[in-house]
ROMIRO-516550 format. One record per atom (N, C-alpha, C): residue number from 1; residue in one letter; x, y, z. Coordinates in steps of 0.02 Angstrom, whole numbers. Layout:
% residues N
+-----+------+--------+--------+--------+
| seq | type |     xx |     yy |     zz |
+-----+------+--------+--------+--------+
| NUM |    A |      X |      Y |      Z |
...
+-----+------+--------+--------+--------+
//
This chain:
% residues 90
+-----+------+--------+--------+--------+
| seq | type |     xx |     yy |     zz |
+-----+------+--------+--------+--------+
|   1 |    X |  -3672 |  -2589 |  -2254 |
|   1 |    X |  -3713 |  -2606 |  -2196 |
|   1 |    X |  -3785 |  -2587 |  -2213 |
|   2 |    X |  -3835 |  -2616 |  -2207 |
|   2 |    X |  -3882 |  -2608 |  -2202 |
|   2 |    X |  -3934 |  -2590 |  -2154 |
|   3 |    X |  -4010 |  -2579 |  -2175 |
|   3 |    X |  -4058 |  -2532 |  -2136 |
|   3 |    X |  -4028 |  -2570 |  -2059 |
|   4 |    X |  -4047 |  -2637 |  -2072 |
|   4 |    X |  -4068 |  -2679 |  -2016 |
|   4 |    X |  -3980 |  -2668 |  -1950 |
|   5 |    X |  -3939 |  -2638 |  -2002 |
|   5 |    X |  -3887 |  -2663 |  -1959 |
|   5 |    X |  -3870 |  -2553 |  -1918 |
|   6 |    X |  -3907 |  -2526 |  -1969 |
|   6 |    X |  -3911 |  -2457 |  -1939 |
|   6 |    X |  -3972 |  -2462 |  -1879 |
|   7 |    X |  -4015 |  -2462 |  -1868 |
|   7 |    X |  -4064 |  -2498 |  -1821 |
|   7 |    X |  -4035 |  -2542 |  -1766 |
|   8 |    X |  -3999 |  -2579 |  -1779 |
|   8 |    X |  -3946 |  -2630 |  -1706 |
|   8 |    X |  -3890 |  -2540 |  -1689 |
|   9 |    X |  -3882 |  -2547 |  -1740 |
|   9 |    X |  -3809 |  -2477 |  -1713 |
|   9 |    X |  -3832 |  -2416 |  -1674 |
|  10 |    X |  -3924 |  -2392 |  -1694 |
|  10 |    X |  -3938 |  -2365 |  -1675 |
|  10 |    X |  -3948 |  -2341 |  -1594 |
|  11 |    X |  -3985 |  -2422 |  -1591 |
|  11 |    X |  -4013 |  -2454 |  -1521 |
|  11 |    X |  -3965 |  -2444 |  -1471 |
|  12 |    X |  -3887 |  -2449 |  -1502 |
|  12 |    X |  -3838 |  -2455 |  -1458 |
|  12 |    X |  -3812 |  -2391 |  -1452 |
|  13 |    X |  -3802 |  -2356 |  -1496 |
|  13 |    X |  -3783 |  -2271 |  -1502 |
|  13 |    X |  -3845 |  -2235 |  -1456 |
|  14 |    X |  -3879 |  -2243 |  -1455 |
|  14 |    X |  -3947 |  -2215 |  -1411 |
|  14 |    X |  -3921 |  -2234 |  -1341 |
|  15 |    X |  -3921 |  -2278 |  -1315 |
|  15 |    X |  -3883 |  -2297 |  -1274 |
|  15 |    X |  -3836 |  -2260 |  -1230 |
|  16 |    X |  -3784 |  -2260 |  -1256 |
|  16 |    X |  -3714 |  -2247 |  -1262 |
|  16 |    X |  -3722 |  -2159 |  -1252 |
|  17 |    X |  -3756 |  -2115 |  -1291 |
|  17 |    X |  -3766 |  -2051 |  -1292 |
|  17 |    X |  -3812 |  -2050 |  -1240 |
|  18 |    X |  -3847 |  -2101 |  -1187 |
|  18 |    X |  -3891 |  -2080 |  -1141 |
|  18 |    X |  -3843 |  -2068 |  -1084 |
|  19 |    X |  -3785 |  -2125 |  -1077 |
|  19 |    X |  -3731 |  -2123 |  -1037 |
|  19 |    X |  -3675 |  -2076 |  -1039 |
|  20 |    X |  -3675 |  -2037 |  -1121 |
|  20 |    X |  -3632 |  -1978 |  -1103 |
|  20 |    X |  -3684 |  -1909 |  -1097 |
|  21 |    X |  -3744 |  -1920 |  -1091 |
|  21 |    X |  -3785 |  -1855 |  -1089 |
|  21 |    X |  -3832 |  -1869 |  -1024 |
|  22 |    X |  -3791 |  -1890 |   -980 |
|  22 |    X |  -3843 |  -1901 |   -905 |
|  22 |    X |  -3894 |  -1851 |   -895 |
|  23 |    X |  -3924 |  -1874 |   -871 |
|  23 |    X |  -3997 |  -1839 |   -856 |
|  23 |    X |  -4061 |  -1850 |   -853 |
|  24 |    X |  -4129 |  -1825 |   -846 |
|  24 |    X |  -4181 |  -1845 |   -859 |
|  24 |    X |  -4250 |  -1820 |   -907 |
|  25 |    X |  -4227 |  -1881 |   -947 |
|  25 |    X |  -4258 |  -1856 |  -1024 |
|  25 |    X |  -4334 |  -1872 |  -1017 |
|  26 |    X |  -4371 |  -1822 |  -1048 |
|  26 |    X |  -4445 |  -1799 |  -1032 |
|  26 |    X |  -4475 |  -1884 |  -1064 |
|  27 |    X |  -4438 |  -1908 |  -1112 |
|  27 |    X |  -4479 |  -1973 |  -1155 |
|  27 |    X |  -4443 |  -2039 |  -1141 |
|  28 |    X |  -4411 |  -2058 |  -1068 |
|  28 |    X |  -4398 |  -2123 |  -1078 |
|  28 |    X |  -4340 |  -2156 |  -1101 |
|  29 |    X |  -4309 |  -2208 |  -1093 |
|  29 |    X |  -4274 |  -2238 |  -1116 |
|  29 |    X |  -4293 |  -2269 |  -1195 |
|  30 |    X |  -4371 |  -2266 |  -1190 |
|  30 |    X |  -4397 |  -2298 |  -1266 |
|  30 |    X |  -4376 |  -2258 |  -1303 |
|  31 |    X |  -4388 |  -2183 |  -1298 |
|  31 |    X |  -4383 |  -2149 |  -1319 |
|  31 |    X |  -4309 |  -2111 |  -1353 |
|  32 |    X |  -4257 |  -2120 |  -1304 |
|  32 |    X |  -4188 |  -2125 |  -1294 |
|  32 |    X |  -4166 |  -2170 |  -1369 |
|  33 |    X |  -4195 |  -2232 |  -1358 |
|  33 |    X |  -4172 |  -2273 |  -1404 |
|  33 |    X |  -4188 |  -2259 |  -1469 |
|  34 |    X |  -4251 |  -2225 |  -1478 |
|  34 |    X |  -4297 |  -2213 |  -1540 |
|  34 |    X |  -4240 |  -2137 |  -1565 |
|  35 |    X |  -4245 |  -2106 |  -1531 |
|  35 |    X |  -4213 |  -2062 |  -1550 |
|  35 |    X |  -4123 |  -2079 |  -1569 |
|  36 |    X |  -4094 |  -2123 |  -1544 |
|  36 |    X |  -4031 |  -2163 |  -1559 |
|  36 |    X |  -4030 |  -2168 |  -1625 |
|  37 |    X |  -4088 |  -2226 |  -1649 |
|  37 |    X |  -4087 |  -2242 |  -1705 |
|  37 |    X |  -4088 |  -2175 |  -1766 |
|  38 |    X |  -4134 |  -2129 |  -1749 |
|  38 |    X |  -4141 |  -2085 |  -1787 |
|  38 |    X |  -4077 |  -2058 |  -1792 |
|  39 |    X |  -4035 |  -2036 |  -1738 |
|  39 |    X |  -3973 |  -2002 |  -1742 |
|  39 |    X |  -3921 |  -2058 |  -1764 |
|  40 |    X |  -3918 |  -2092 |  -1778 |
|  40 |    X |  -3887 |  -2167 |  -1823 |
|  40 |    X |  -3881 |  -2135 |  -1896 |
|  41 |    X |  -3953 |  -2130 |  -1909 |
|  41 |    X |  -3941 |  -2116 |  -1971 |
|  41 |    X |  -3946 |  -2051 |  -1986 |
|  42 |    X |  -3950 |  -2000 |  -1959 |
|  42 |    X |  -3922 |  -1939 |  -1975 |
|  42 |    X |  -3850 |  -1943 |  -1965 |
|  43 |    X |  -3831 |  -1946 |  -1907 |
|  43 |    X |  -3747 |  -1953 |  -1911 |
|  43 |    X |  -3716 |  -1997 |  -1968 |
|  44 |    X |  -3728 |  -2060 |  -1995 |
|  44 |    X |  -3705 |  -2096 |  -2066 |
|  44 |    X |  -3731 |  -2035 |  -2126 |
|  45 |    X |  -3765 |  -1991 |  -2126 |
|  45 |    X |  -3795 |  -1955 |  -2174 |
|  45 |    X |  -3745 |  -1908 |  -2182 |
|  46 |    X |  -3743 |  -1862 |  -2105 |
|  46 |    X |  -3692 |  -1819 |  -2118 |
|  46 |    X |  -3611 |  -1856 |  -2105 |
|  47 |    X |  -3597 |  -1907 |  -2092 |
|  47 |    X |  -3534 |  -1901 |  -2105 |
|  47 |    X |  -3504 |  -1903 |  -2194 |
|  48 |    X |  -3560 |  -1929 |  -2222 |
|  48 |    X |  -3578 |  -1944 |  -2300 |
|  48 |    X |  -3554 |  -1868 |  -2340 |
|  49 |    X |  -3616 |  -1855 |  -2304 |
|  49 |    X |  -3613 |  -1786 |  -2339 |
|  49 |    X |  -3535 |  -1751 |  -2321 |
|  50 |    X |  -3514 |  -1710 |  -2250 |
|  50 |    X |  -3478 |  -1679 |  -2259 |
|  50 |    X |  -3393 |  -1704 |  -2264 |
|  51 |    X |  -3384 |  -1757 |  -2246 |
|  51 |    X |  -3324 |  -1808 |  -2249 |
|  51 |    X |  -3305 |  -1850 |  -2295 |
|  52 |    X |  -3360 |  -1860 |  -2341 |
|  52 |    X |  -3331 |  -1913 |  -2389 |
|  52 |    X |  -3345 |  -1991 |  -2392 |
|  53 |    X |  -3354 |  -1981 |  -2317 |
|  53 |    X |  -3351 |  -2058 |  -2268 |
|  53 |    X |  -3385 |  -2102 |  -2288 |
|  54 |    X |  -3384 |  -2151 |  -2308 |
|  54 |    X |  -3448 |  -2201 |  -2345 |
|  54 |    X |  -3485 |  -2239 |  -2269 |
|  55 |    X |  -3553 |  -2212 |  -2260 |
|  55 |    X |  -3576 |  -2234 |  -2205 |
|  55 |    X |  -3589 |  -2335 |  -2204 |
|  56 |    X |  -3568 |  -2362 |  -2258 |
|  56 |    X |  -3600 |  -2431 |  -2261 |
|  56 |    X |  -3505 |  -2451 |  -2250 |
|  57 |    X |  -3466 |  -2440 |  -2227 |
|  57 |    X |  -3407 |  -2471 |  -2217 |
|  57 |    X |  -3418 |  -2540 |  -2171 |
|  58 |    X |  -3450 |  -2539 |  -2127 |
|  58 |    X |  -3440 |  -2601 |  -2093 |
|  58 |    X |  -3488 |  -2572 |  -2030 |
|  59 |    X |  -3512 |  -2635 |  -2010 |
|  59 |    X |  -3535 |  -2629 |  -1935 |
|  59 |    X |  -3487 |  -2611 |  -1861 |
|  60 |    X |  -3404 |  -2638 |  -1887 |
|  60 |    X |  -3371 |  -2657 |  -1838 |
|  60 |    X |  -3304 |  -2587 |  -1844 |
|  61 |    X |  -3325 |  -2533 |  -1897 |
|  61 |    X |  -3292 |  -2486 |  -1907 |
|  61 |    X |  -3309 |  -2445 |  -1871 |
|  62 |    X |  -3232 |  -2401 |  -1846 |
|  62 |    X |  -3233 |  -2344 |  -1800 |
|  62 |    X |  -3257 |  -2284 |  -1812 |
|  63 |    X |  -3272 |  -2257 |  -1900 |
|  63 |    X |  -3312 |  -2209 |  -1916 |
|  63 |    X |  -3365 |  -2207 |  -1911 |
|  64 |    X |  -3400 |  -2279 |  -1926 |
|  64 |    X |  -3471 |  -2274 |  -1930 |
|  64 |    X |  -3472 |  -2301 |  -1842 |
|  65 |    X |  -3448 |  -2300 |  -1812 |
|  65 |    X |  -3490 |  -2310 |  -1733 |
|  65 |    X |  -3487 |  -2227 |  -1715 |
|  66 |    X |  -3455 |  -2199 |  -1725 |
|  66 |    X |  -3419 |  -2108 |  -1708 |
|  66 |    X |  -3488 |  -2088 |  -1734 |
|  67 |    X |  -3484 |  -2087 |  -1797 |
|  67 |    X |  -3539 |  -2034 |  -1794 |
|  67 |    X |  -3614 |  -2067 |  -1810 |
|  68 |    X |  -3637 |  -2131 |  -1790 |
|  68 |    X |  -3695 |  -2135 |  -1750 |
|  68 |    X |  -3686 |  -2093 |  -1676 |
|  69 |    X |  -3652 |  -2110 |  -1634 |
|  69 |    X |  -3642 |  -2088 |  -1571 |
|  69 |    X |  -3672 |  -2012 |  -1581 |
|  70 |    X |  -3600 |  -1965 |  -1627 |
|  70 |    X |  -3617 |  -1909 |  -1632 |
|  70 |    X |  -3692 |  -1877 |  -1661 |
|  71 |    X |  -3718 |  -1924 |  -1705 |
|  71 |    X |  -3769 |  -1912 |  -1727 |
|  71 |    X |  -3852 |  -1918 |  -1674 |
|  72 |    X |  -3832 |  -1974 |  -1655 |
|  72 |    X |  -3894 |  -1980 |  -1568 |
|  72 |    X |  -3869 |  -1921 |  -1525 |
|  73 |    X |  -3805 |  -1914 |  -1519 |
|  73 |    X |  -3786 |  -1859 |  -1459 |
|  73 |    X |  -3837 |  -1780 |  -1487 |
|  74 |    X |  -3827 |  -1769 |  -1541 |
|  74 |    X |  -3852 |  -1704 |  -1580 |
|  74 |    X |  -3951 |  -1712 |  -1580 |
|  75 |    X |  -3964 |  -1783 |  -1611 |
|  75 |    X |  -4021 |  -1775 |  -1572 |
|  75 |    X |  -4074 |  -1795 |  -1520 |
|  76 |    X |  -4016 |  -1811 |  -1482 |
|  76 |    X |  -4067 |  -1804 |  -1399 |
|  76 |    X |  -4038 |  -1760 |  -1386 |
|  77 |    X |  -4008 |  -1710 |  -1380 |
|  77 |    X |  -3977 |  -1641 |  -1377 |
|  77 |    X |  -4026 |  -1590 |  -1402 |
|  78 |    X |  -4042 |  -1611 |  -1464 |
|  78 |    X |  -4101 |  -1553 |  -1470 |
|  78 |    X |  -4176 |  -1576 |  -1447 |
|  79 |    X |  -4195 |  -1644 |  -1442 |
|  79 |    X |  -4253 |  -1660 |  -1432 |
|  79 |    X |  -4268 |  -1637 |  -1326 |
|  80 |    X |  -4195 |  -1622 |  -1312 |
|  80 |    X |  -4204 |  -1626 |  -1222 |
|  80 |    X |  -4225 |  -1546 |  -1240 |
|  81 |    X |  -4200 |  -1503 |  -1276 |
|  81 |    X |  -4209 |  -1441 |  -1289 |
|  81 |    X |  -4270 |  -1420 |  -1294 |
|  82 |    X |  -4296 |  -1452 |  -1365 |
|  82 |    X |  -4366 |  -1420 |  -1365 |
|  82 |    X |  -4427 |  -1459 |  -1310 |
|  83 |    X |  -4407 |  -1526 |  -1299 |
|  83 |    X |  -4463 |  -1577 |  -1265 |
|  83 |    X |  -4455 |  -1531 |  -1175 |
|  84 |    X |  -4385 |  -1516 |  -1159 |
|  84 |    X |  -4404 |  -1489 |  -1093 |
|  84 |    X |  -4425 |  -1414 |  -1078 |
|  85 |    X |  -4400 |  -1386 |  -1140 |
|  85 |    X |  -4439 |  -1308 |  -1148 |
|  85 |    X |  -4530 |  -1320 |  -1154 |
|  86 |    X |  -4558 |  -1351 |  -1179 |
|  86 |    X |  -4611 |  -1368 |  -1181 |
|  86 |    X |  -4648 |  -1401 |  -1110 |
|  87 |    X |  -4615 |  -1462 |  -1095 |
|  87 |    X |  -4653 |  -1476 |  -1028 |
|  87 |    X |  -4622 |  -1436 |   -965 |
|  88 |    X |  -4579 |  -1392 |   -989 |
|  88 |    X |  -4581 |  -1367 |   -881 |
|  88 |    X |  -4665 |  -1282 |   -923 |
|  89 |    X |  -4654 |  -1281 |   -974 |
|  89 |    X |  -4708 |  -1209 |   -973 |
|  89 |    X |  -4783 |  -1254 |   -937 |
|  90 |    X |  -4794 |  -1313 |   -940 |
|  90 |    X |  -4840 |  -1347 |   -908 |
|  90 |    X |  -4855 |  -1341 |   -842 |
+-----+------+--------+--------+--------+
//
């Protein structure tokens, strides 16, 4: 799979982790998504790294949708962390 098809997976994993992490995130839905993508490819990175898992299996594979998910979940998880520790000291 490629950049372009980690970027679609992203968009949608961003998503998807906004709906299992309800709430109200300091940056947006743009932002939600931006951060998706990023956690796309950290999650294909680490499932690489600690699993074995070949992150380019397919678009339509159940590993590589898992840990995009898990990978956006981890960071808008930390970005709600430091982004809302920062704006409530405002």
């Amino acid at each position: 799979m490629g950049i372009i098809g980690w970027i679609v997976l992203g968009l949608i994993a961003g998503l998807i982790a906004k709906a299992i992490m309800p709430g109200k995130d300091p940056g947006g839905l743009i932002i939600t998504i931006i951060l998706g993508i990023v956690g796309a490819l950290l999650g294909g990175f680490l499932a690489s790294a600690i699993f074995g898992v070949s992150p380019n299996d397919g678009f339509f594979d159940l590993s590589t949708w898992i840990s995009a998910i898990v990978g956006a979940l981890i960071v808008l998880g930390i970005y709600r962390a430091v982004a809302g520790r920062r704006h409530s000291r405002v």
